[in-house]
Every structure is written in structure tokens, then in C-alpha cells.
DRENDO-1510 file (C-alpha; in Angstrom, 1 decimal, always signed):
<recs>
REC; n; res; u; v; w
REC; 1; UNK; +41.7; +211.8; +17.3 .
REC; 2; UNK; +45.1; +212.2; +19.2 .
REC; 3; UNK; +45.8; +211.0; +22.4 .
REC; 4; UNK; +46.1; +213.6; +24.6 .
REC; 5; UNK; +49.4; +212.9; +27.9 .
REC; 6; UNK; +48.2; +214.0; +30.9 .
REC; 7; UNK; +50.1; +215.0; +33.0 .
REC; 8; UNK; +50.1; +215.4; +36.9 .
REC; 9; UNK; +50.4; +218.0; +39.6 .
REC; 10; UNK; +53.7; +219.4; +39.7 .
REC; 11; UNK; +55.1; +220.6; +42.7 .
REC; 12; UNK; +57.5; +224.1; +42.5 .
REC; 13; UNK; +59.3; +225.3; +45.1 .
REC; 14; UNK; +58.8; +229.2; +45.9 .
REC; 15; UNK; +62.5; +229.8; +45.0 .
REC; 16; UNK; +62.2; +228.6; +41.8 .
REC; 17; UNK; +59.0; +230.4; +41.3 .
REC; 18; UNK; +60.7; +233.3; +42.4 .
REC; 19; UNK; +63.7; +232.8; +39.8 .
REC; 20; UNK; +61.4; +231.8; +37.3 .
REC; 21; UNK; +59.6; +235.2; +37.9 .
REC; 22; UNK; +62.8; +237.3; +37.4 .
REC; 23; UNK; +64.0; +235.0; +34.1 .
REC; 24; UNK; +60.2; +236.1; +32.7 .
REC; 25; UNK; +60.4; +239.6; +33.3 .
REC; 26; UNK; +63.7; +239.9; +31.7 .
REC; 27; UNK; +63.7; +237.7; +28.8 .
REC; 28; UNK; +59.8; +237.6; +28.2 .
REC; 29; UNK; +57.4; +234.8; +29.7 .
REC; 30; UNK; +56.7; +232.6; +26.8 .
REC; 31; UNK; +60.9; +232.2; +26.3 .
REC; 32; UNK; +61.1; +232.0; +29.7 .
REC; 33; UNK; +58.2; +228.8; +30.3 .
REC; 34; UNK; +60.0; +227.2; +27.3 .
REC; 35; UNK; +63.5; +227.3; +28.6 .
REC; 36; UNK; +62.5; +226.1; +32.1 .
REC; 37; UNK; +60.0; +223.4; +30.6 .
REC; 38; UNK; +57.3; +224.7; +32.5 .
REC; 39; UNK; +53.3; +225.6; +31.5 .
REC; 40; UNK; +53.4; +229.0; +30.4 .
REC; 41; UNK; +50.3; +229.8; +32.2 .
REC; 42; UNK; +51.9; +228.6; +35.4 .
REC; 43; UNK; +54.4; +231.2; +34.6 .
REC; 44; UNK; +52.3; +233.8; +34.0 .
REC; 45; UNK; +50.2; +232.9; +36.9 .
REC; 46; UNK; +53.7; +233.1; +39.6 .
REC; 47; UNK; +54.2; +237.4; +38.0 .
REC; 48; UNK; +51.0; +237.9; +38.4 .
REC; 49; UNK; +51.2; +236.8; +42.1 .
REC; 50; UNK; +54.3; +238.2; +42.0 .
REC; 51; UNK; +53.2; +241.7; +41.3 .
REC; 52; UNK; +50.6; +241.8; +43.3 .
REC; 53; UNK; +52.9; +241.1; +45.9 .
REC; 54; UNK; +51.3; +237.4; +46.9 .
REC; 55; UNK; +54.1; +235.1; +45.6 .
REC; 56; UNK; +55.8; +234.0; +49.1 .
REC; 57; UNK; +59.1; +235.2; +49.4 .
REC; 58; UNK; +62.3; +232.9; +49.9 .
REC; 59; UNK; +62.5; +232.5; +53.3 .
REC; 60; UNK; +66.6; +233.6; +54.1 .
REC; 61; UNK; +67.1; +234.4; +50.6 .
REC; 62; UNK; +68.4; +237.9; +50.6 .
REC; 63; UNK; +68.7; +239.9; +47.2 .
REC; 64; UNK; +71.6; +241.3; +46.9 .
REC; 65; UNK; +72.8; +243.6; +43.7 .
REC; 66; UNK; +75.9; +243.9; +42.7 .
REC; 67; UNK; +78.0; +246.0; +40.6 .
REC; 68; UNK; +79.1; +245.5; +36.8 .
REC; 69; UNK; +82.2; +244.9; +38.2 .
REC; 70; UNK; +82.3; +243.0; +40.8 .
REC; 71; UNK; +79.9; +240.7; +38.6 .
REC; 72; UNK; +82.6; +240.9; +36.2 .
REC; 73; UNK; +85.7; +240.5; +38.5 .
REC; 74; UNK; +84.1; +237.2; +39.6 .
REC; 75; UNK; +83.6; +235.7; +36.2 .
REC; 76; UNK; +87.3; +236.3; +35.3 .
REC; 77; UNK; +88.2; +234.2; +38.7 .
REC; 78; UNK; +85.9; +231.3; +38.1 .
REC; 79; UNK; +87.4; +231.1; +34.7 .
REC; 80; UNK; +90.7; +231.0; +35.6 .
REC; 81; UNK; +89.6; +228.7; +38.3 .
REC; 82; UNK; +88.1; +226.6; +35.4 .
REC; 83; UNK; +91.1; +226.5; +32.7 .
REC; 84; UNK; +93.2; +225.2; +36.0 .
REC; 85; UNK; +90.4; +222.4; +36.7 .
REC; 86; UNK; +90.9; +221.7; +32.7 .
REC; 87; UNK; +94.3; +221.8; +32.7 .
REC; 88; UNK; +94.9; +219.6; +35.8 .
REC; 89; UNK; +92.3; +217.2; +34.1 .
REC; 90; UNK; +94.1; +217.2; +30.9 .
REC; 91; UNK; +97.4; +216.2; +33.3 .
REC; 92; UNK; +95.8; +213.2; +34.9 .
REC; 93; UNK; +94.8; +212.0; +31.4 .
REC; 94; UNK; +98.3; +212.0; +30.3 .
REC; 95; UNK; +99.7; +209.9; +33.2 .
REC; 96; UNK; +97.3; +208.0; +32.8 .
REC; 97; UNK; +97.9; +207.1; +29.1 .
REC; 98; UNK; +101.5; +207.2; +30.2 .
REC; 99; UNK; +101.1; +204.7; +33.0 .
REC; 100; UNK; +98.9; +202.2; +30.4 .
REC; 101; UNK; +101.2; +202.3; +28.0 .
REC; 102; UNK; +104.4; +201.6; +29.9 .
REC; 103; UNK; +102.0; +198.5; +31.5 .
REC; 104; UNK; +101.3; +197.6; +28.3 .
REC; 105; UNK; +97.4; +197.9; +28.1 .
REC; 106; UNK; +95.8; +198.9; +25.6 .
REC; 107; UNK; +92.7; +201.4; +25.3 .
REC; 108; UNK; +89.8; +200.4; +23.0 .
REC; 109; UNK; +88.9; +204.4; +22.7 .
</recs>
């Protein structure tokens, strides 16, 4: 017979409920409880609540929607604003190889 782990209480907060909620509806519950690491039937528990409107609301937490584009326009930003962060990494590596090498250490890599 094999041991079964139990395993405690776990303690959500209602904003990840809430998020949780919205990953289910759109990518399906069981995908959903398996991407998050969570019981399914919690899952299906929280859109349950959630359509009967009895899953607390995020307190300050204000939905906003969005357009396509502005969705869009933002993405393109943070991923210019990401190949700089890589780029100016990729700069500090080199001087730092630089600055070894004209010490004379060597990197055990």
C-alpha cells in the first residue's frame, strides 16, 4: 500500500483566487490548477464562488481593459527596455573580463 503525503491547509489570497479564476476561464480549469500547482477542486471551487458572485473582490484592485494596442504598444517598450538591460549587462561583463585580464586573474568559468 503507498504512502499517501498529506498535506496541510493552504492559505490563498483573494487576489490570487481572483487571477486564478480568470487563468481557468480562459485556458480551461484542469490546465489552469496544473500550471499554478494548485488542487483542481480548489479551483473549481473559487469559479464557482466566483459566478455566483461570492468570491470577495480585491479590495483597490480596479479592472481595467485595455485595447489591442495599447497592450501591444507596451510590450514593444518593455522589450526595448529589456534588450537595453541586456545590452548594458553584456557591457559590464566585458569590462569586467577586461579589467581581470589586464590584473592578471584568471576565471575558472
Amino acid at each position: 500500500m503507498g504512502k499517501k503525503e498529506l498535506v496541510g491547509n493552504r492559505q490563498y489570497t483573494d487576489e490570487f483566487k481572483i487571477e486564478a479564476v480568470r487563468l481557468g476561464e480562459s485556458i480551461g480549469g484542469n490546465q489552469a490548477a496544473k500550471r499554478l500547482g494548485i488542487p483542481e477542486s480548489s479551483l473549481w471551487n473559487w469559479i464557482r464562488l466566483s459566478r455566483a458572485g461570492k468570491l470577495k473582490a480585491v479590495v483597490g484592485a480596479v479592472a481595467v481593459k485595455r485595447s489591442v494596442s495599447e497592450v501591444e504598444a507596451e510590450n514593444a517598450r518593455l522589450r526595448k527596455e529589456l534588450a537595453s538591460a541586456k545590452l548594458d549587462l553584456e557591457i559590464v561583463k566585458k569590462a569586467a573580463a577586461i579589467s581581470r585580464r589586464s590584473r592578471g586573474e584568471v576565471r575558472l568559468d
